[in-house]
C-alpha positions in Angstrom: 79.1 107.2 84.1 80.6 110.4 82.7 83.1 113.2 84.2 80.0 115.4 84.9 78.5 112.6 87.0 81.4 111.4 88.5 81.9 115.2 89.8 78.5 115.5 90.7 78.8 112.3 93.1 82.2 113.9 94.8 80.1 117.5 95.5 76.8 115.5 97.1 79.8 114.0 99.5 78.7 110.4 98.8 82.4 109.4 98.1 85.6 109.6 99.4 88.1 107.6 98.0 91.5 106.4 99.8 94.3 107.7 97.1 96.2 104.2 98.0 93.1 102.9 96.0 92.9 105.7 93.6 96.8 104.8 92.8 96.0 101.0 92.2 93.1 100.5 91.1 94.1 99.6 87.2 95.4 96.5 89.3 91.6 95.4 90.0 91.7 95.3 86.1 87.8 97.5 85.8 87.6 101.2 84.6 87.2 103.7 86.2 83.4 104.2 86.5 83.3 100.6 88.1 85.6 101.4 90.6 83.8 104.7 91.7 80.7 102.3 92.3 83.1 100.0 94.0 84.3 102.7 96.5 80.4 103.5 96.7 79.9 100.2 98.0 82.9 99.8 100.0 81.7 103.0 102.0 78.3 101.2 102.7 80.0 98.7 104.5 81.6 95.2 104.4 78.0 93.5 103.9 75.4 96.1 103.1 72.1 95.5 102.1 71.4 94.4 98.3 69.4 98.1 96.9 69.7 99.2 93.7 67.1 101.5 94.1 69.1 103.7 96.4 72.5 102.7 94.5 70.7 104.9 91.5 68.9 107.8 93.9 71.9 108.4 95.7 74.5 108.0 92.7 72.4 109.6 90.2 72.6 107.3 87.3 70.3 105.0 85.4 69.3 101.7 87.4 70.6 99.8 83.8 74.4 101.0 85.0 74.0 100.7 88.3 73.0 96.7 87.3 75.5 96.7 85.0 78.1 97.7 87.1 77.0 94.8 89.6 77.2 92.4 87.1 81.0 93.3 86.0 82.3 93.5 89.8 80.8 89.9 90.5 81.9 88.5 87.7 85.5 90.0 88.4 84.9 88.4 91.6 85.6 91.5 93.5 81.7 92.0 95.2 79.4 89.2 95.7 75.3 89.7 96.4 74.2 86.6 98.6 71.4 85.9 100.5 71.4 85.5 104.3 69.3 85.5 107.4 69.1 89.2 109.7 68.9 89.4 113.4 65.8 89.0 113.1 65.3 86.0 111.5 64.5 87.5 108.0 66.1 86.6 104.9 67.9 89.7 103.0 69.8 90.0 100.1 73.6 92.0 100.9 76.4 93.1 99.2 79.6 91.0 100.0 82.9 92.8 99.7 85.5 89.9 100.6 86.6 89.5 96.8 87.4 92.9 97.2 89.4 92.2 100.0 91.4 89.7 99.1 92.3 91.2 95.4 93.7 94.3 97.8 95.6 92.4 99.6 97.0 91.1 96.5 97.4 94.4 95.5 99.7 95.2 98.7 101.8 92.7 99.0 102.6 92.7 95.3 103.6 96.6 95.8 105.5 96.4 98.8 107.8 93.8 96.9 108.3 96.2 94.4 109.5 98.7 96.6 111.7 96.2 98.3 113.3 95.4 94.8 113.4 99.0 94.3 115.3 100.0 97.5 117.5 96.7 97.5 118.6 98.1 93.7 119.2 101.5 95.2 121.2 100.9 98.1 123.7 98.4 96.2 124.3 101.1 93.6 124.7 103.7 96.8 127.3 101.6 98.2 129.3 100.5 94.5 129.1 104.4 93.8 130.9 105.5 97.0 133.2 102.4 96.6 134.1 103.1 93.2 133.9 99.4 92.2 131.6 96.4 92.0 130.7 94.4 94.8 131.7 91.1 95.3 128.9 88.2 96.2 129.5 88.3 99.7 129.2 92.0 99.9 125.9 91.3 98.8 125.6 88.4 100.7 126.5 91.4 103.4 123.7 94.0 102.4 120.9 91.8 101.7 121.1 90.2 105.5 120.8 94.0 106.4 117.9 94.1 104.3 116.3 91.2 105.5 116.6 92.4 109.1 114.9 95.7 108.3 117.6 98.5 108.1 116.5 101.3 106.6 117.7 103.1 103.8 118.3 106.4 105.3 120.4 104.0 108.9 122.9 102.4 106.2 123.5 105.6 104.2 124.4 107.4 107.7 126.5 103.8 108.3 128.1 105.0 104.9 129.2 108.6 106.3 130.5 106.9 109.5 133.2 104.4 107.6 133.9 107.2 105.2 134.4 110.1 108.1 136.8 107.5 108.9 138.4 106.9 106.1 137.5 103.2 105.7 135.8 102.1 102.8 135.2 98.7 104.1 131.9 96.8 104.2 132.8 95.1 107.0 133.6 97.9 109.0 129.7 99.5 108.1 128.7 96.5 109.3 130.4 96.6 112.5 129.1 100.3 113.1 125.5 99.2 111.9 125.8 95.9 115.1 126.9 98.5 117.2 124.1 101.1 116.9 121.5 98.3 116.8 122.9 97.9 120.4 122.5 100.8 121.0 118.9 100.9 120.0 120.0 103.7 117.0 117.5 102.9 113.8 116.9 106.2 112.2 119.2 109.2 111.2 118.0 111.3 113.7 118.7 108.6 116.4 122.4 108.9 115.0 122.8 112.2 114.9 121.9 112.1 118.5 124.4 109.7 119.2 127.2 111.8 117.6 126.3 114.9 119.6 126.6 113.0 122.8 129.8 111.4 121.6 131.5 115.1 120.5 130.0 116.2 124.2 131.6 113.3 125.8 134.9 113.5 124.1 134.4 117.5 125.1 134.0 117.0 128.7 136.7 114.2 128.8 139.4 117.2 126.9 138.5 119.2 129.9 139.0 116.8 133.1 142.5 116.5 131.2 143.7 120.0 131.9 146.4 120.2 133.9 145.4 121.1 137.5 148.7 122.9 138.5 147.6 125.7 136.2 144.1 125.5 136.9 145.2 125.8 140.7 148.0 128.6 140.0 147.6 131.5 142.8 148.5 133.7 139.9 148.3 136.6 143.0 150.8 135.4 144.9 153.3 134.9 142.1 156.4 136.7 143.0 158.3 136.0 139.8 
């Protein structure tokens, strides 16, 4: 399948591709003319009926590809062509897509622990960087039970301003502030910011029931001094 063919299947609107697969398919270990078939398929369904025929009329490329391409994705295990009985009580040949599945699942999980790793590695370096120093185990110890109960990134970094605003450079002390807005039901930075405004309102409104009410009262009309 060439780049004039491949383009010519994207204009006739027979493929639309999810760019999470575009991104990952090298993972499936085929090229990229199989996996354009592949995406083909997928868009047929989960178990679409087995017809080359229309595989080569729609896509536009000789019937010995379209076989060929068959033949790769089943023995890759990712499509599988089995036989089995209709509604209406006729045997059919279909197009089986769980290998598919279950190598994108793969895929997934294998990707979201690398952006774990990637974000645990980030946010130690965040935290040594505005320390100045290396953390010791049970810092880490500290961080990676924040990690574990999903904090975000962007809720520890604001956890970071807090202590430092403070002056306190103290993991404990993020800690404490990152208990007390889970509490409070705070898990993003906006939710913080939020929470600051109503605490600068707060300590605003509490300034002002403070002033003393002898002046506030004065009768500065009837001051004969």
């Amino acid at each position: 399948m060439k780049s004039a063919e491949l383009l010519s299947i994207f204009k006739q609107g027979h493929l639309v591709i999810p760019l999470y697969f575009l991104q990952q398919y090298k993972k499936f270990n085929i090229s990229l003319e199989e996996f354009v078939f592949l995406m083909y398929l997928y868009q047929l369904g989960d178990k679409s009926l087995f017809d080359p025929s229309k595989y080569q009329e729609e896509l536009n490329i000789d019937l010995s590809k379209v076989m060929e391409y068959i033949s790769k994705l089943t023995d890759k295990k990712l499509i599988e062509v089995d036989v089995v009985k209709n509604d209406k009580g006729l045997m059919e040949e279909v197009v089986l897509l769980d290998g598919f599945y279950r190598k994108l699942s793969l895929v997934m999980v294998e990707d979201n622990n690398e952006k774990s790793k990637e974000y645990q590695s980030n946010i130690f370096e965040v935290i040594e960087k505005e320390f100045g120093r290396t953390l010791s185990p049970i810092e880490y110890e500290i961080i990676k039970a924040w990690i574990d109960n999903d904090m975000s990134e962007e809720l520890i970094r604001e956890a970071i301003k807090e202590a430092t605003f403070s002056g306190v450079s103290n993991l404990r002390y993020i800690d404490k502030i990152l208990y007390e807005w889970g509490k409070l039901g705070i898990k993003t930075a906006k939710d913080v910011e939020k929470h600051r405004k109503k605490r600068a309102q707060r300590k605003e409104e509490e300034a002002d029931s403070n002033i003393d009410l002898d002046i506030v009262d004065w009768d500065w009309f009837d001051d004969d001094e």
